[in-house]
VORODREN-117900 format. One line per field, with one value per residue (C-alpha): residue number from 1; x, y, z. Coordinates in nm, 3 decimals, decimal comma, padded with zeros to 5 digits. Layout:
// VORODREN-117900
resi: c(NUM:...)
u: c(X:...)
v: c(Y:...)
w: c(Z:...)
// end
This chain:
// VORODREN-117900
resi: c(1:2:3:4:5:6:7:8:9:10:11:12:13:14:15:16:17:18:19:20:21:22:23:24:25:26:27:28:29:30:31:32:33:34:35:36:37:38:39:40:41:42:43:44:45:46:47:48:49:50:51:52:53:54:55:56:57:58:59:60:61:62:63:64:65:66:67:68:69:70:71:72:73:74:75:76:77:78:79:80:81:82:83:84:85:86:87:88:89:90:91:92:93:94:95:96:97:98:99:100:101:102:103:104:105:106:107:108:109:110:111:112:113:114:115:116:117:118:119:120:121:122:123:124:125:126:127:128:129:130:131:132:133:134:135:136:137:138:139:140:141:142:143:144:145:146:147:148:149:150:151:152:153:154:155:156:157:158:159:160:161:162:163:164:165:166:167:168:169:170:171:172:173:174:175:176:177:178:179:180:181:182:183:184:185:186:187:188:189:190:191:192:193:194:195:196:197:198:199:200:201:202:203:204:205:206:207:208:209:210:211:212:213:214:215:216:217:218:219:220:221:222:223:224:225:226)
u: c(-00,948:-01,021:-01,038:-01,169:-01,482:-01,369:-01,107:-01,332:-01,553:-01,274:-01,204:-01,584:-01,576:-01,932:-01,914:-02,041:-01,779:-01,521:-01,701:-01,614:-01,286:-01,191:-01,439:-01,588:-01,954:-02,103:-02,250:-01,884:-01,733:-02,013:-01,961:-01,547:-01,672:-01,838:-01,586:-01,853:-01,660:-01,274:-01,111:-00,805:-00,480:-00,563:-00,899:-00,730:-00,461:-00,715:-00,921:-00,614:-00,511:-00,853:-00,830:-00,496:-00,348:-00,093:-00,232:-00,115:-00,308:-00,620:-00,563:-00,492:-00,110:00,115:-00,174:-00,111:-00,282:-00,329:-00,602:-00,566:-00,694:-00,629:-00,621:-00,654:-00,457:-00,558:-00,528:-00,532:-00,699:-01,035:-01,101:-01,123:-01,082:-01,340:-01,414:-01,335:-01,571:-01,335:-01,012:-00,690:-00,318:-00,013:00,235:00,634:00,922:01,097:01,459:01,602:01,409:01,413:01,038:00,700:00,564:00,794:00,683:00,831:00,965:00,736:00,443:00,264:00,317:00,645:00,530:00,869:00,868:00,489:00,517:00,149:-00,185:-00,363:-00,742:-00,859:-01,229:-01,346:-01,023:-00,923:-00,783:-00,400:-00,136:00,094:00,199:00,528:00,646:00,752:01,134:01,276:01,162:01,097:00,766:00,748:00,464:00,241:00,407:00,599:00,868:00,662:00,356:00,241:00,142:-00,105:00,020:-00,104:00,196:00,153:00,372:00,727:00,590:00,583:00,277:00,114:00,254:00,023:00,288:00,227:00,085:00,261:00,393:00,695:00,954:01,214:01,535:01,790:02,110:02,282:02,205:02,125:01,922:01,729:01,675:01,263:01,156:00,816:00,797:00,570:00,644:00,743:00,768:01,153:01,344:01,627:01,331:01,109:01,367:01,369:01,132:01,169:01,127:01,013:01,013:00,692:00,996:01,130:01,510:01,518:01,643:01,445:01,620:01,570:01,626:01,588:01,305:01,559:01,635:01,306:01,284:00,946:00,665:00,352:00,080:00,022:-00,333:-00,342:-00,155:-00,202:-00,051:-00,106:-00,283:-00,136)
v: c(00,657:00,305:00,192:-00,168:-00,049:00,113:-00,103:-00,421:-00,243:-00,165:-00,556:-00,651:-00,857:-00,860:-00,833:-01,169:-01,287:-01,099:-01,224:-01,638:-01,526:-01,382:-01,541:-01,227:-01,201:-01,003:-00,744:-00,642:-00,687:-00,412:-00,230:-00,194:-00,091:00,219:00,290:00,238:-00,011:00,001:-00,339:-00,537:-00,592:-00,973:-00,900:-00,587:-00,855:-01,147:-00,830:-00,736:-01,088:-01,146:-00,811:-00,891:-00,572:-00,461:-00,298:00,043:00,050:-00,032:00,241:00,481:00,529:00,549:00,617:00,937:01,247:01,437:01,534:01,285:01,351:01,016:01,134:00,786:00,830:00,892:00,565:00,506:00,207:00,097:-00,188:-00,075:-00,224:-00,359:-00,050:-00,099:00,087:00,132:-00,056:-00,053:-00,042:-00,088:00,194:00,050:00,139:-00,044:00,107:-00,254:-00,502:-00,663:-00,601:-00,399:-00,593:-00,784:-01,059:-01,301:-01,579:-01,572:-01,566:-01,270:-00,945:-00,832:-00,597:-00,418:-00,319:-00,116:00,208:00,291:00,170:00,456:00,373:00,417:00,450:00,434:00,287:-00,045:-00,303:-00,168:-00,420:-00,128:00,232:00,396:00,757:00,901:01,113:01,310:01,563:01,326:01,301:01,660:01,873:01,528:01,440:01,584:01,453:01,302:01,211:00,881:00,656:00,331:00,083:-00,342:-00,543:-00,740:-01,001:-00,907:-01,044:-00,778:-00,899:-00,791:-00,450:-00,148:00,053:00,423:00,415:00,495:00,235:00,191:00,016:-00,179:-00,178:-00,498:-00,305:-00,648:-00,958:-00,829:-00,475:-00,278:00,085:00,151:00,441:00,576:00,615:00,554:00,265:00,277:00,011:00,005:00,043:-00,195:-00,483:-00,683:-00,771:-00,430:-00,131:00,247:00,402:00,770:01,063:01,373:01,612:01,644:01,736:01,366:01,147:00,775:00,486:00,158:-00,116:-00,529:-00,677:-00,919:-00,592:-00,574:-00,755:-00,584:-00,382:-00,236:-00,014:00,329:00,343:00,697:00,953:01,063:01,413:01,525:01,869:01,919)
w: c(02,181:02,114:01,708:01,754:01,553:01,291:01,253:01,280:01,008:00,771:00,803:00,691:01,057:01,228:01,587:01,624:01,455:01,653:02,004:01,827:01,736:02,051:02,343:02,483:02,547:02,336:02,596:02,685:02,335:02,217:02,534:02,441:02,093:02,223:02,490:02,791:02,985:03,057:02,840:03,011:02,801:02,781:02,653:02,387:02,318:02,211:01,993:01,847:01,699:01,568:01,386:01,272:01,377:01,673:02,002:01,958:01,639:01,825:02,103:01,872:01,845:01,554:01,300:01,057:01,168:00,876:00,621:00,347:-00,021:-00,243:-00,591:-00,886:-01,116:-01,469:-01,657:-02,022:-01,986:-02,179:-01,921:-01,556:-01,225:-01,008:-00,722:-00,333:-00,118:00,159:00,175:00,447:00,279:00,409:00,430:00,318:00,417:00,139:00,154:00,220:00,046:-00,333:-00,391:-00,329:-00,064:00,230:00,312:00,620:00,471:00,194:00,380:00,559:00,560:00,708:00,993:01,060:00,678:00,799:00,902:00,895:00,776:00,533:00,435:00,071:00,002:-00,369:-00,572:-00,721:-00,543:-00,377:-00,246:-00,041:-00,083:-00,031:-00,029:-00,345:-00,338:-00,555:-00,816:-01,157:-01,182:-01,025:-01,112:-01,057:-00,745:-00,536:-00,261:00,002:-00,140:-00,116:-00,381:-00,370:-00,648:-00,688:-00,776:-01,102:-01,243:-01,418:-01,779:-02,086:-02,099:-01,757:-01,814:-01,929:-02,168:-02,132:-01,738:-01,425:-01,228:-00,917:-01,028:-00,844:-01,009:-00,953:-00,832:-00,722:-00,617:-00,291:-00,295:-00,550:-00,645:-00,604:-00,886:-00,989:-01,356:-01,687:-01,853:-02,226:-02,487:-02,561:-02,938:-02,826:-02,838:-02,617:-02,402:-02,227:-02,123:-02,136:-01,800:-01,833:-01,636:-01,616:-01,526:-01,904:-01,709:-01,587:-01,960:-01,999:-01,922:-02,135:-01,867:-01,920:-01,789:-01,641:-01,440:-01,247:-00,951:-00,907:-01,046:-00,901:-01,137:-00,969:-00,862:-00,698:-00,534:-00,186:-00,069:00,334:00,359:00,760)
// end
């Protein structure tokens, strides 16, 4: 089943926008859209660039299949976030990269790094999500949920102290150790942070902010009800 519509919708694209971007009269562009007249891979090609998504994501393949409940998570917060009505985030697969979003050198989002596209509605604004592991913030997430975060800048400053954020730890110069964990103000000082687990069998960690080659605040958590 074709997705250009839901897709272009998710986007905020009008269709007569899409029939500039890609040269197809309208009639057939809206005909495509509701599946009533077969599309040629030039024509999906040219729709699929304009959208700024792959093929395969526009007929339908490689897109998760499950019942998804996005639960935000609870923020101590008194200012809040402006609300998204619907928005689409990029699924990571961040095992070998230094931070929470891959870009291509420096610019655009590294597509090999994506190994889905989930949609949000109702929640602030998210930069990626990743799949949690492990059992230390277990009973608030399991292994295998997902979780939304927005990046924010590695400055004691930017950071929150007391919410739930991922975490990429420096291991070397070359790779990094990606953990989900509240964020503590530290006793050795201002030059570190306190990384602390739910699960009270996990001990905190104190870490330098020198450490962090990257940190994203939690927004929610997403488990799949198959």
């Amino acid at each position: 089943m074709l997705k250009i519509k839901q897709i272009r919708e998710l986007k905020n694209v009008t269709q007569d926008e899409m029939v500039a971007k890609t040269g197809i009269p309208k009639r057939s562009y809206v005909d495509y859209e509701n599946e009533k007249q077969d599309i040629s891979l030039d024509r999906l090609r040219k729709i699929a660039t304009a959208l700024e998504v792959s093929v395969s994501e526009l007929i339908g393949e490689n897109k998760i299949q499950h019942n998804v409940l996005a639960e935000p998570v609870e923020s101590y917060r008194k200012t809040k976030d402006a609300i998204y009505e619907l928005q689409r985030v990029p699924l990571f697969n961040l095992e070998a990269t230094m931070g929470l979003v891959p870009l291509v050198d420096g610019n655009g989002v590294d597509e090999e790094k994506v190994i889905d596209y989930i949609s949000i509605p109702s929640m602030p604004a998210c930069d990626g999500a990743i799949y949690a592991s492990g059992d230390s913030m277990y009973p608030l997430l399991k292994s295998g949920d997902m979780i939304a975060y927005k990046r924010i800048a590695v400055e004691r400053a930017q950071i929150f102290f007391g919410e739930m954020y991922v975490v990429a730890v420096k291991l070397d110069e070359y790779s990094t150790m990606k953990t989900i964990k509240f964020v503590h103000q530290s006793e050795l000082g201002d030059e570190y942070v306190r990384l602390v687990s739910h699960n009270q069998h996990h001990s905190p960690k104190d870490v330098k902010l020198s450490q962090i080659a990257a940190i994203g605040l939690v927004r929610a958590s997403i488990r799949l009800h198959n």
